[in-house]
N, C-alpha and C positions, 0 to 999 in steps of 0.2 A: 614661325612654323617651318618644322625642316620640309626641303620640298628637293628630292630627288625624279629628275624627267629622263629617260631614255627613249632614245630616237633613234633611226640608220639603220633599223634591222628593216627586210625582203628576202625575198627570194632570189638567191646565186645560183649558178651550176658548180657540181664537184670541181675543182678547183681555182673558183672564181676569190673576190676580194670584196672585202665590206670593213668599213669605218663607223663604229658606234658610237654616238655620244651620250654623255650623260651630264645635265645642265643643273646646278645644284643653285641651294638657296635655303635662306634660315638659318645657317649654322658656317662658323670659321674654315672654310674650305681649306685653307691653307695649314692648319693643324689637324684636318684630319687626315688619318691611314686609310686608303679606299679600295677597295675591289670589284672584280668583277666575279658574276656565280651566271650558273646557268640552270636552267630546271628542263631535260629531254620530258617527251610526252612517255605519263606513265613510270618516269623515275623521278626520284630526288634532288636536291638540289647541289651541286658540283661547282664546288670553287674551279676556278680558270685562272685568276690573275691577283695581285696587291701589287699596290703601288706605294711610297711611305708618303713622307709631306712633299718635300724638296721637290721628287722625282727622279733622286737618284737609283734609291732600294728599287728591286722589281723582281718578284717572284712569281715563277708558272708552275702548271698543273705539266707533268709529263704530256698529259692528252694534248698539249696544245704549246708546249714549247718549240720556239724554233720556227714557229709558225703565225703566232700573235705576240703584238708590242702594244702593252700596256702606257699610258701617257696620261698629264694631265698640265691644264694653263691656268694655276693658279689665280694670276689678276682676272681671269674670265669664268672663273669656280667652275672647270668643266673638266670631267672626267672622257678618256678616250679609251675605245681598243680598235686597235688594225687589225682586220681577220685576214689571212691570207693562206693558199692552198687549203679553201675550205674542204673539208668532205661532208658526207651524207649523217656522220653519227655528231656534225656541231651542228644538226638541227634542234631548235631549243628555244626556251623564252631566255632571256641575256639581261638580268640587274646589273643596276652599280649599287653598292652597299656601302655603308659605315662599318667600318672594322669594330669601333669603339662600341655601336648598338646595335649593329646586327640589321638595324633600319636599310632598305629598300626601297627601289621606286617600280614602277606598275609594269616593268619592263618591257620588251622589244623583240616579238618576232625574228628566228631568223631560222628559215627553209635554206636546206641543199640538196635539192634536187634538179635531177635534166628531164 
């Protein structure tokens, strides 16, 4: 059974720092392509991040370049992002996904507010 867990979301102040994980299980970690989505309250859901296998590839969302680093450690099938200079509108639930199925985990709180 695939089993995506995301963790490390809280509450930051506007340009505070937070480190999400996402702990995988059930499926070849190491071949799949992963991302990160986000769903703000009252909107849709917003890709943020892909990562490819290796860890070399790494693609952002304008909204959040420059500012989050996408990562992942393979032999421990875990998915990362480094939030940094948060602000108020990356307030939001935070998935890690399967690129290949679109599959999700129950994801992680994350508030920016003071």
């Amino acid at each position: 059974e695939v089993q995506l867990v995301e963790s490390g979301g809280g509450l930051v102040q506007p340009g505070g720092s937070l480190t999400l994980s996402c702990a995988t299980s059930g499926f070849n970690f190491s071949s799949a392509v992963m991302s990160w989505v986000r769903q703000a309250p009252g909107k849709g859901l917003e890709w943020v991040s892909t990562i490819g296998r290796s860890g070399i590839y790494k693609h952002y969302s304008e909204a959040v370049k420059g500012r989050f680093a996408i990562s992942r450690d393979n032999p421990k099938n875990t998915l990362y992002l480094q939030m940094s200079s948060l602000k108020p509108d990356g307030t939001a639930v935070y998935y890690c996904q399967m690129v290949t199925t679109q599959q999700r985990g129950q994801g992680t709180q994350v508030t920016v507010s003071s």
